[in-house]
C-alpha positions in Angstrom: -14.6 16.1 23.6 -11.3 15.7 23.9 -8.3 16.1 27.2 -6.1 18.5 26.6 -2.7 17.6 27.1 1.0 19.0 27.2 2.0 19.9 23.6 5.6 18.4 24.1 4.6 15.1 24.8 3.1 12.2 22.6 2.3 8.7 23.3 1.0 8.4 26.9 4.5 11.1 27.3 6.9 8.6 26.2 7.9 10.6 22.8 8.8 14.0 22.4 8.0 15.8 19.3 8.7 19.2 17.7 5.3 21.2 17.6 6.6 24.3 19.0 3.8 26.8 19.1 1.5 25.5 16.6 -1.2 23.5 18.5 -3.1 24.2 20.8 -4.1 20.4 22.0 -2.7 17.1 20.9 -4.9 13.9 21.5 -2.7 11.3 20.8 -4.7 7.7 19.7 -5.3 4.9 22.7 -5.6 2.2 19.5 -2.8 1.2 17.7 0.2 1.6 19.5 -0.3 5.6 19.5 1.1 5.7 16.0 -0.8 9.0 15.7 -2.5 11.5 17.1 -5.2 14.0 16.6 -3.6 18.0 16.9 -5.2 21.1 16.7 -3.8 24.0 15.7 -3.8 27.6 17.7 -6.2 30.5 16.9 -4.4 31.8 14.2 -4.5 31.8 10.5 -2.4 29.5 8.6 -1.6 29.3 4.6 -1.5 25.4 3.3 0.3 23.7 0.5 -1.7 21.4 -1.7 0.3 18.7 -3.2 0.7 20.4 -6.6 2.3 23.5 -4.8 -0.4 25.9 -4.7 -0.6 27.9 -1.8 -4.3 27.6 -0.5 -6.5 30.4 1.6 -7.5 27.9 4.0 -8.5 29.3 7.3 -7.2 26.6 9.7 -7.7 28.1 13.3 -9.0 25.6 15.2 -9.5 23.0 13.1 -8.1 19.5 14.0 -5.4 17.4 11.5 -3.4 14.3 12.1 0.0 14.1 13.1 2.8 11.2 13.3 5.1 10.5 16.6 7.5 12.8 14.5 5.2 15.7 14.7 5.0 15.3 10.7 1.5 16.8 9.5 -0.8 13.8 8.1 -3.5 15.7 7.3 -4.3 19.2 6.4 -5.7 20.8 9.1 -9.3 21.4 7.7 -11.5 19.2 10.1 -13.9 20.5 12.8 -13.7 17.3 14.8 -11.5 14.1 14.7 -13.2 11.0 16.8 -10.1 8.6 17.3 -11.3 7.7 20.4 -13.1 5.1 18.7 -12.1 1.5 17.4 -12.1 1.8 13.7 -9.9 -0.8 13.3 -7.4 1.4 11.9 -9.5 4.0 10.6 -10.6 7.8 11.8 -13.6 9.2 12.0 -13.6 12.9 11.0 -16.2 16.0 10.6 -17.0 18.9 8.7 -20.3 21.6 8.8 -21.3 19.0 11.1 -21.1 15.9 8.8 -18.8 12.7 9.4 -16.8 10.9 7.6 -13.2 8.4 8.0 -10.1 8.3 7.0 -7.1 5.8 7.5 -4.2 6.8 9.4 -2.3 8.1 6.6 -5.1 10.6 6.2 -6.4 9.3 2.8 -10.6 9.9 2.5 -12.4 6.3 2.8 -15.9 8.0 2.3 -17.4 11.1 1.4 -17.9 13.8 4.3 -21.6 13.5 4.4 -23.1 11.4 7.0 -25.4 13.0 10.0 -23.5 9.9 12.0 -20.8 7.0 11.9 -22.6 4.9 14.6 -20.3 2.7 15.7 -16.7 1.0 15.2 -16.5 -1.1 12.4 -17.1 -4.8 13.8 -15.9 -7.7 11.1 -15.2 -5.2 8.6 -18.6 -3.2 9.1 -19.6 0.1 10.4 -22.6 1.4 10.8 -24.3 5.2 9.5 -27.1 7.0 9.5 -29.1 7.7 6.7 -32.0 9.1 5.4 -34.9 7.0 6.7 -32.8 5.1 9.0 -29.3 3.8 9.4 -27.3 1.4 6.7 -23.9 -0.7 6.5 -20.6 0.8 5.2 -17.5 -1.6 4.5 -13.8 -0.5 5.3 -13.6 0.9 1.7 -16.5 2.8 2.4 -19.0 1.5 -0.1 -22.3 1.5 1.4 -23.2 -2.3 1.2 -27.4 -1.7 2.4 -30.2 -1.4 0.0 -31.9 0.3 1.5 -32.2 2.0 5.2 -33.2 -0.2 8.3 -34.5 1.0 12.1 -31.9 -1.0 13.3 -29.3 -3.3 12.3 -27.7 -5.5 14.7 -23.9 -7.0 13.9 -23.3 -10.3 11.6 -23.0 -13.5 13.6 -21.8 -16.6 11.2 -22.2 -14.3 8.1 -25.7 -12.8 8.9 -26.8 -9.7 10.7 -30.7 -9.0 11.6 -32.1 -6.2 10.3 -35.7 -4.2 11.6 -37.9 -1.9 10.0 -41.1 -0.5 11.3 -41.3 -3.3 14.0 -40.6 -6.4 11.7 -37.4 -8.5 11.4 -35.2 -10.1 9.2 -31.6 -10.8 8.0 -28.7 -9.6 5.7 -26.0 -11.3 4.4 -22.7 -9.5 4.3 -23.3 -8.4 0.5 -26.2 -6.4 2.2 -28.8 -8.6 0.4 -31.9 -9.9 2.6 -32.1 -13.3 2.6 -35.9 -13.0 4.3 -38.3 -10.8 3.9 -38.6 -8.2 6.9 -41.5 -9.9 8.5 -40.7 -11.6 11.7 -41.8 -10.3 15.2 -38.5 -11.9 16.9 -35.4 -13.3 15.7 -32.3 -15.4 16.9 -28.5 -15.4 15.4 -28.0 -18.0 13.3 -26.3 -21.3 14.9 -25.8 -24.5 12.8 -26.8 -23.2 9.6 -30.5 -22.3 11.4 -32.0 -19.2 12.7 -34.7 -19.3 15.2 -38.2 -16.8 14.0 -41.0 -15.9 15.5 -44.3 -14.9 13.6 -47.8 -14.6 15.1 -46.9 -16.1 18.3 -45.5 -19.4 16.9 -41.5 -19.7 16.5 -39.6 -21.8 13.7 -36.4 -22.8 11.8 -34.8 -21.0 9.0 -32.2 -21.6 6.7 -29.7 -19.6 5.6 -32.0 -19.2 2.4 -34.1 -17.8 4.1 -36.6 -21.2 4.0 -38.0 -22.8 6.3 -37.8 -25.9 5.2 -39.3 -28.4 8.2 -42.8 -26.4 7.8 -42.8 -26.6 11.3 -44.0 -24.5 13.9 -42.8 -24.7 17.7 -44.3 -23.2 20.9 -41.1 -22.7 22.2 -37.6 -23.5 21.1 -34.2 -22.6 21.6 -31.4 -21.9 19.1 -29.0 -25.0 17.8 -26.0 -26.2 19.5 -24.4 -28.8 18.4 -26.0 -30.0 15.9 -29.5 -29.8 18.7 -32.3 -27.5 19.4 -34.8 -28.0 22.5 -38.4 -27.3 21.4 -41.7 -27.4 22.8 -44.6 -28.1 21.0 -48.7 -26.8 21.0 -50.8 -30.1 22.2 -54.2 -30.3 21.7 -56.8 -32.7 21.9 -59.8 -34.0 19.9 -63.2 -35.0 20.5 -62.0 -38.4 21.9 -59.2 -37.4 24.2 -56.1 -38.5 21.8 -53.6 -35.5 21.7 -53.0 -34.3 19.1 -50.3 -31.7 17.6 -51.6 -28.1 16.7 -50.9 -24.9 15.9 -51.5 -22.0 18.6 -53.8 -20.2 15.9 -56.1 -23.6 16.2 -56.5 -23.8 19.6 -57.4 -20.3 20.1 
């Protein structure tokens, strides 16, 4: 996963730093002004100090650990993998037994070592993990913000993201609360306050309660823009020739 690299060099081989013989590869961060990097330490057995003291029987060959431009030791050197290849926004994704979890770049634990994966970068303060049944929505404190797991949960536009389970749409809001119910075959971002939904073939308005308050249906439309949506409504005609407005579900 990750290029090995000289073990004398840090950031990009501007700073030197002391590891002497200890690692065997040094990945220093491409975010964040490479303020730290990811080492690993040699095949060999090393004793660690816990911060009471206590020497610990940790076997840390090969396992990965922070370090600073300093070559001070962030971390203890317990992980099996270290992503920091990946935008966090400050924050480290980090694995053990084949679960993930992140830490900041001071090496304190956000969340709990247990996901199967962190899917993405977090994106306006959300990332995204997989869960049982699906994936969900952590924060950057690492409180898991979803209900419940989705299929697939795209990112929040103008405070809502849209959320699909077993084929069927809807919305969250950022406190992980579905303002719909997961019904809709398609949906749009909302734009001026409105999303755009489609159900059975006919598309409409919602607000961001969820309501659609016009009780209108549309043939076609297109999302708001300033303060405008185009739309294109079902014609019919009756027995005289007057058109007439009508559902798609009446004309069939």
């Amino acid at each position: 996963m990750y290029m090995p690299m000289p073990r004398e060099f840090f950031e990009n081989g501007v700073v030197k730093i002391s590891c002497e013989e200890k690692y065997d590869k040094i990945c220093p961060s491409p975010y964040y002004n490479y303020d730290y990097a990811a080492a690993r330490r040699k095949m060999s057995k090393w004793e660690l100090i816990d911060t009471r003291g206590k020497l610990g029987l940790i076997d840390t060959r090969g396992k990965w650990g922070l370090i600073d431009p300093r070559g001070n030791e962030l971390t203890k050197f317990i992980y099996d993998d270290i992503s920091i290849h990946t935008n966090l926004e400050g924050f480290i994704k980090v694995m053990i037994n084949g679960k993930w979890g992140i830490i900041n770049k001071e090496g304190k634990q956000i969340t709990e070592i247990k996901y199967n994966c962190i899917r993405s970068g977090f994106k306006d303060g959300f990332a995204e993990i997989s869960i049982e049944g699906g994936v969900g929505l952590i924060d950057t404190t690492g409180k898991e913000i979803t209900k419940r797991a989705y299929h697939s949960i795209s990112h929040f536009v103008n405070g809502f993201a849209p959320v699909e389970l077993n084929n069927k749409w809807g919305f969250i809001d950022k406190n992980g609360n579905e303002i719909t119910d997961i019904k809709y075959d398609k949906v749009c971002n909302f734009s001026n306050g409105f999303a755009l939904v489609m159900m059975d073939f006919s598309w409409s308005f919602i607000n961001t309660e969820g309501k659609n308050e016009w009780r209108k249906t549309f043939s076609n439309a297109f999302s708001f823009k300033d303060g405008y949506a185009v739309v294109q409504t079902y014609i019919g005609i009756d027995v005289n020739g007057n058109f007439v407005p009508s559902n798609i579900k009446d004309l069939k």
